[in-house]
C-alpha positions in Angstrom: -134.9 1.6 -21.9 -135.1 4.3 -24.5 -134.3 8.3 -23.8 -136.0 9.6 -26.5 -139.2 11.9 -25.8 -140.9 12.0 -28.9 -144.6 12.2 -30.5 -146.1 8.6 -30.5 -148.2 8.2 -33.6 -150.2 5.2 -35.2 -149.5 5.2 -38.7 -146.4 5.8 -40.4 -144.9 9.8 -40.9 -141.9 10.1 -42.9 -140.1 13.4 -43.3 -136.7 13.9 -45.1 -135.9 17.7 -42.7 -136.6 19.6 -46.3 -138.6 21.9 -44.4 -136.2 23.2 -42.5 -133.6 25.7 -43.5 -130.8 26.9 -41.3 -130.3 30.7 -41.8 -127.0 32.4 -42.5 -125.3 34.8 -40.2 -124.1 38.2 -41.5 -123.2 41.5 -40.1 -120.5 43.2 -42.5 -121.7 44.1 -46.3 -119.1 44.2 -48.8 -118.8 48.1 -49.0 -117.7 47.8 -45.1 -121.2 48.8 -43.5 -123.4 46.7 -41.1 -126.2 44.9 -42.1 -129.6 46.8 -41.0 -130.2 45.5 -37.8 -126.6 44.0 -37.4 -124.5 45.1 -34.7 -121.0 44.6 -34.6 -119.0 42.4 -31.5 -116.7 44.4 -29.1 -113.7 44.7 -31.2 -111.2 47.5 -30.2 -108.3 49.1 -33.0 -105.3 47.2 -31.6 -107.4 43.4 -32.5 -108.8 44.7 -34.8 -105.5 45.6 -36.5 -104.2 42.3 -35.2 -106.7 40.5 -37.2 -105.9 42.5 -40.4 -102.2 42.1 -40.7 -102.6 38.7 -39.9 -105.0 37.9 -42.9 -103.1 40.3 -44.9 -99.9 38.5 -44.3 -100.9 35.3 -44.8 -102.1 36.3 -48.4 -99.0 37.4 -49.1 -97.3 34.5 -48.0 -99.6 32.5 -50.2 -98.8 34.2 -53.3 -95.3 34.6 -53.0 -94.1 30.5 -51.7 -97.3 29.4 -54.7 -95.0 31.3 -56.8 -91.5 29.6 -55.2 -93.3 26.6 -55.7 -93.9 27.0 -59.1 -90.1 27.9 -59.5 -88.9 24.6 -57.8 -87.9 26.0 -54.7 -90.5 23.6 -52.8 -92.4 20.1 -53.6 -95.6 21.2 -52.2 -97.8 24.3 -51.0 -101.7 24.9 -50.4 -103.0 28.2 -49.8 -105.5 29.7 -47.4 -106.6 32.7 -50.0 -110.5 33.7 -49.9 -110.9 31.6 -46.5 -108.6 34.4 -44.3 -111.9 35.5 -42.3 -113.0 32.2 -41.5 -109.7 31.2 -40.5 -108.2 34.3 -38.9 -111.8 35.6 -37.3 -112.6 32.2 -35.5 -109.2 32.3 -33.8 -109.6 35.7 -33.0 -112.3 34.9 -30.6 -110.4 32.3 -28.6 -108.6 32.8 -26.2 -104.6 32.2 -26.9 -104.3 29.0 -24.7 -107.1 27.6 -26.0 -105.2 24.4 -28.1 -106.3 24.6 -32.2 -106.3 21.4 -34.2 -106.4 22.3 -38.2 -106.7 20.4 -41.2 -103.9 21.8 -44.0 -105.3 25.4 -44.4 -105.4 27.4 -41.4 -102.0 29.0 -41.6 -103.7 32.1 -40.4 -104.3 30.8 -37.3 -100.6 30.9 -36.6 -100.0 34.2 -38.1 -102.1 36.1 -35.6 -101.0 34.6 -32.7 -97.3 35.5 -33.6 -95.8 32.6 -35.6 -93.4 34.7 -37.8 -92.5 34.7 -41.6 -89.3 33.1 -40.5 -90.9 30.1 -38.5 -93.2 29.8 -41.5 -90.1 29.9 -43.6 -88.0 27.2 -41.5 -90.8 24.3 -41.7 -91.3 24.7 -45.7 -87.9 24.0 -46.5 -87.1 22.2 -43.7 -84.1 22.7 -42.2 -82.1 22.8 -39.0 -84.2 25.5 -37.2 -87.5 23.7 -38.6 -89.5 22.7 -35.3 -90.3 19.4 -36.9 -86.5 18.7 -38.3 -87.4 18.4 -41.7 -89.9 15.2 -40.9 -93.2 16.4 -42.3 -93.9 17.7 -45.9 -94.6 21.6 -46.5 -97.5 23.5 -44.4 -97.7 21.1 -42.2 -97.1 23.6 -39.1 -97.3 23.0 -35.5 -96.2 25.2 -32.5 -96.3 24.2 -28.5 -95.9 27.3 -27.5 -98.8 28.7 -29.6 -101.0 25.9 -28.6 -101.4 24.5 -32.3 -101.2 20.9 -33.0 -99.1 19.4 -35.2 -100.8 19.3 -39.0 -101.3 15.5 -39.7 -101.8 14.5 -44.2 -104.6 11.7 -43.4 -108.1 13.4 -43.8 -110.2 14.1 -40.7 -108.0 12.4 -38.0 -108.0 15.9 -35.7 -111.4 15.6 -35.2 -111.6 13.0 -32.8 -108.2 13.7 -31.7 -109.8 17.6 -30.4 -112.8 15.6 -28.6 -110.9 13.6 -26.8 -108.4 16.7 -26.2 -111.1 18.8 -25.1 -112.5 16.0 -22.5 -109.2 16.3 -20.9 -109.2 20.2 -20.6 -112.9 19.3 -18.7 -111.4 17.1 -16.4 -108.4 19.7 -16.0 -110.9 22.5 -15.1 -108.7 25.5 -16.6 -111.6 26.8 -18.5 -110.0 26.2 -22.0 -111.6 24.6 -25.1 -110.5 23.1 -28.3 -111.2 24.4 -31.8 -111.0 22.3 -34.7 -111.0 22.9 -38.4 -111.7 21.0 -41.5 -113.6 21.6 -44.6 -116.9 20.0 -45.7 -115.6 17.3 -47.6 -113.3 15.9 -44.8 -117.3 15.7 -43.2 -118.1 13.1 -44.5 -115.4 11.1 -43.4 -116.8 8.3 -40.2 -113.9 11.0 -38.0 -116.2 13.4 -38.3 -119.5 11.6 -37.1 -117.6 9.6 -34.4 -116.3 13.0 -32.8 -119.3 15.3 -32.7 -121.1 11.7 -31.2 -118.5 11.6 -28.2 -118.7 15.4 -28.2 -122.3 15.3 -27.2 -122.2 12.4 -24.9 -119.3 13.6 -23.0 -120.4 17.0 -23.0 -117.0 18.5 -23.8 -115.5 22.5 -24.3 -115.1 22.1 -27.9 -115.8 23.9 -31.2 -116.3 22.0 -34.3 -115.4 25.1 -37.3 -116.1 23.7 -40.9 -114.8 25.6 -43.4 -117.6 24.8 -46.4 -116.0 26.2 -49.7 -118.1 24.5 -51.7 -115.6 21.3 -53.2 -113.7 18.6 -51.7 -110.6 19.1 -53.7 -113.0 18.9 -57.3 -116.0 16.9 -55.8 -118.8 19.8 -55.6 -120.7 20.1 -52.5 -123.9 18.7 -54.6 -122.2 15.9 -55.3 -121.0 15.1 -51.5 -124.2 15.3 -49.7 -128.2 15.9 -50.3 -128.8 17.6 -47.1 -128.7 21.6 -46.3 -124.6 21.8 -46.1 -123.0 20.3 -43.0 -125.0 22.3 -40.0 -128.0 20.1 -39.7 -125.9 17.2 -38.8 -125.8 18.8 -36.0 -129.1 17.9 -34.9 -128.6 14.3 -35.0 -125.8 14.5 -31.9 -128.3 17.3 -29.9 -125.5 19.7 -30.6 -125.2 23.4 -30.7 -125.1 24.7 -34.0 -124.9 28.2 -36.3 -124.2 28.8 -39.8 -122.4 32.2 -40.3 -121.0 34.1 -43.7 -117.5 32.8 -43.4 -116.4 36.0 -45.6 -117.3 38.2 -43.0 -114.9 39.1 -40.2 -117.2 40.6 -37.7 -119.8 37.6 -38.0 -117.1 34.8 -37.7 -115.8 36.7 -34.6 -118.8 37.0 -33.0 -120.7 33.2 -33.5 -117.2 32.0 -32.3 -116.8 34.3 -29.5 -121.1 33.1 -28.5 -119.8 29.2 -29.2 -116.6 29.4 -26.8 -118.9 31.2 -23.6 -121.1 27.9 -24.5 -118.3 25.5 -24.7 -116.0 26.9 -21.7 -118.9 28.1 -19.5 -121.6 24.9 -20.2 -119.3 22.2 -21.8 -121.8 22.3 -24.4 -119.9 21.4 -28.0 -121.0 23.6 -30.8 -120.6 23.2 -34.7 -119.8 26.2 -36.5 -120.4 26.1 -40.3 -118.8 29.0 -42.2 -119.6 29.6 -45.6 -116.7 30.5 -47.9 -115.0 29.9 -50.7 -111.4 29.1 -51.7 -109.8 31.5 -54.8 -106.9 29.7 -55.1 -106.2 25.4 -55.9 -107.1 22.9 -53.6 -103.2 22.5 -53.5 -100.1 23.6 -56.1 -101.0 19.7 -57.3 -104.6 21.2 -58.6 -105.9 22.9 -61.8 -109.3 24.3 -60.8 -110.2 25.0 -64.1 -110.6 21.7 -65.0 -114.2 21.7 -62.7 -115.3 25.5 -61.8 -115.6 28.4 -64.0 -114.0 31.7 -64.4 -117.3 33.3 -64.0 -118.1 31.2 -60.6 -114.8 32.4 -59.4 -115.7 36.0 -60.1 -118.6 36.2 -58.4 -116.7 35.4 -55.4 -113.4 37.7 -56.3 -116.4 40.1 -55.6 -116.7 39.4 -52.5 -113.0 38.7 -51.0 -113.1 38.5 -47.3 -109.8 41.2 -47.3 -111.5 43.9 -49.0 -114.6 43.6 -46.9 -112.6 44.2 -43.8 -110.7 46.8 -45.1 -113.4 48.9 -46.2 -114.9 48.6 -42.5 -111.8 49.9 -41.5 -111.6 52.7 -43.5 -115.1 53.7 -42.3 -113.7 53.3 -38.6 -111.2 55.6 -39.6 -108.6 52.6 -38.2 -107.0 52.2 -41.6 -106.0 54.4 -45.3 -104.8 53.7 -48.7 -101.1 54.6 -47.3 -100.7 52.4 -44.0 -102.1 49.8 -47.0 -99.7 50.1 -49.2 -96.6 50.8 -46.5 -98.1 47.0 -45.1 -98.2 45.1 -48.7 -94.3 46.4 -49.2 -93.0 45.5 -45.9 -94.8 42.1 -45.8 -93.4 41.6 -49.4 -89.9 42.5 -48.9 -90.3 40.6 -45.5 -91.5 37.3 -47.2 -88.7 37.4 -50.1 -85.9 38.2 -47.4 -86.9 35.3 -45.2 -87.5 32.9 -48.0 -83.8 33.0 -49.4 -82.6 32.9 -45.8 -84.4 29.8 -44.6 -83.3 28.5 -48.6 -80.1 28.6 -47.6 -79.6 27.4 -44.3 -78.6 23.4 -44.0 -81.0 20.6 -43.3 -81.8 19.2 -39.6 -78.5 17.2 -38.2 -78.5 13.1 -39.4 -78.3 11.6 -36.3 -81.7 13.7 -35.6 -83.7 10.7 -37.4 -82.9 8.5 -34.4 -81.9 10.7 -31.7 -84.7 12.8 -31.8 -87.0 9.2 -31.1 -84.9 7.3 -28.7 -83.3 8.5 -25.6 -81.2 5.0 -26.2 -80.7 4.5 -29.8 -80.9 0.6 -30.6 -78.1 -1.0 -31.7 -79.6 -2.2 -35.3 -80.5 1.9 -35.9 -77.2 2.8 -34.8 -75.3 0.2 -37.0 -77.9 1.6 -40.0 -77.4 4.7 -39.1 -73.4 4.1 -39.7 -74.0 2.3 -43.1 -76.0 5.9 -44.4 -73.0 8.2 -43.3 -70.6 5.7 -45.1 -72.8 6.0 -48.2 -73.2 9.4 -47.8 -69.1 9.7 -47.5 -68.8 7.4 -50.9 -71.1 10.3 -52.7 -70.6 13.7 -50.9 -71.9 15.6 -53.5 -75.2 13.8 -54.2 -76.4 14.9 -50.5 -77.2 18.4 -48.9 -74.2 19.2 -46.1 -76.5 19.1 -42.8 -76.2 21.1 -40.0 -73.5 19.4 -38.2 -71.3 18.6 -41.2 -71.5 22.5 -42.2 -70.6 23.5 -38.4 -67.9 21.0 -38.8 -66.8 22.9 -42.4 -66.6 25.8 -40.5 -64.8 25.0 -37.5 
């Protein structure tokens, strides 16, 4: 038995889909003002501030712990800069109990719905207030109470993890969804294809956001597929699907907004390809010169998602040069503060490497776990004094 309705023909039609070209959503020019045509989503000052400081912030972080990593002060960091809208935008629309899954670079997500400086702080260097107790390498975030799943390395693995997630808020029937994100390279991973497939099938709230900036790590995106970007995959699973200007605030917020009323009202899964581009390194391991140019990177300096939304808010009358500049130093000196703190403070308790697994530690961890604090005893000074040894100090 087949389910497909299509055209029967008697001699063979072959088409590659070359005629068909998915258009671009945009609302918000660069100088602030709407498209002709364009009208702008509901968006009051408080969110609309909301949104701001939260892109604006996690710029600033960026720059500042790129900088610390450059210094030592941590092994690894990869920055969100240029793909704030996408990020911080898509978000924006969801509701705040709707769970987010993200691939490595969505650390605005967190910032607008309230993770602070210090929490960021606390998981980069890892120590005793970090939520993960030191176990996961730098800006790999996750918060319960925020609804934001753990950050896994291994490519693509959340996007069959946030099908199966999102089949479970169906069956739960509290009207949330699932938003995931990844960029186009992790797309082509068998995840990818495997999750929109089960998305379809089981017709589940969730929202598929693909943040194309145009390279997996230095692979362009010429060189990772033939087809018209990632959207018209789309068509393959009978899914939803919209392309949108992922610099631009207003369009990200609305697409995402029109694709949750699809996912939480219908259960219809919807792809969401945003267009961007990343100004900074894949990672503080990458040297972009090696396979863009400076000219390439220009064109899109010109056209920096931050700026865009500040100059709509200027035309609001929602934001000045002054509140600008009063933001940039407090956020600095905010940052810097909270960096030396969280620097300073000692690493998770030892016995948290076992404890924090088994309710009943088995005897061959224990007896290992004995056989570290001798060795660590025999060399004191070769090891960072965790928390328990310093409140020990103290006492």
């Amino acid at each position: 038995m087949t389910t497909t309705k299509s055209k029967t023909v008697h001699s063979p039609v072959f088409t590659d889909g070359a005629e068909f070209s998915i258009p671009t959503f945009s609302l918000l020019k660069q100088d602030g003002a709407l498209h002709k045509g364009g009208k702008a989503p509901d968006l009051d000052e408080a969110q609309a501030l909301r949104i701001y400081r939260a892109m604006v912030s996690t710029r600033i972080m960026d720059e500042r712990m790129l900088a610390a990593q450059r210094q030592g002060r941590l092994s690894f960091y990869m920055q969100c800069t240029g793909e704030e809208a996408a990020v911080v935008g898509s978000t924006a629309a969801l509701d705040d109990d709707d769970m987010i899954m993200a691939q490595y670079r969505e650390q605005g997500s967190l910032a607008y719905r309230g993770f602070t400086i210090e929490e960021f702080m606390n998981q980069l260097f890892g120590n005793d207030l970090d939520y993960g107790k030191g176990r996961q390498m730098p800006v790999h975030y996750g918060s319960k109470k925020l609804h934001y799943m753990t950050i896994s390395s291994p490519l693509a693995t959340q996007i069959p993890q946030a099908t199966g997630y999102a089949y479970g808020q169906k069956l739960a029937g509290d009207g949330h969804c699932t938003a995931v994100y990844f960029g186009e390279g992790a797309a082509s991973e068998g995840d990818f294809h495997a999750a929109l497939n089960m998305a379809a099938v089981l017709r589940v709230p969730v929202i598929f956001l693909c943040r194309n900036n145009g390279y997996a790590i230095s692979t362009p995106s010429v060189e990772q597929f033939a087809a018209d970007g990632v959207a018209p995959r789309a068509f393959g699973y009978k899914m939803d699907v919209i392309r949108v200007d992922g610099n631009d605030i207003l369009a990200v917020l609305a697409a995402t907004r029109a694709a949750r009323k699809l996912a939480v009202e219908d259960n219809r899964p919807v792809l969401i390809e945003m267009l961007t581009y990343r100004l900074a390194a894949h990672s503080s391991s990458d040297d972009p010169s090696g396979y863009r140019s400076k000219d390439e990177e220009a064109i899109w300096h010109d056209k920096d998602p931050i700026l865009r939304m500040q100059n709509w808010l200027k035309k609001k009358k929602w934001w000045s040069e002054g509140q600008e500049k009063d933001l940039q130093d407090s956020l600095r000196k905010e940052v810097l503060e909270t960096m030396k703190r969280a620097q300073k403070r000692p690493p998770p308790p030892l016995e948290s490497l076992v404890t924090d697994v088994y309710d009943q530690v088995p005897p061959a961890l224990s007896a290992q776990m004995e056989k570290l604090k001798s060795h660590i005893r025999r060399y004191p000074d070769e090891y960072p004094k965790s928390a328990d040894q310093a409140s020990e100090e103290g006492a």
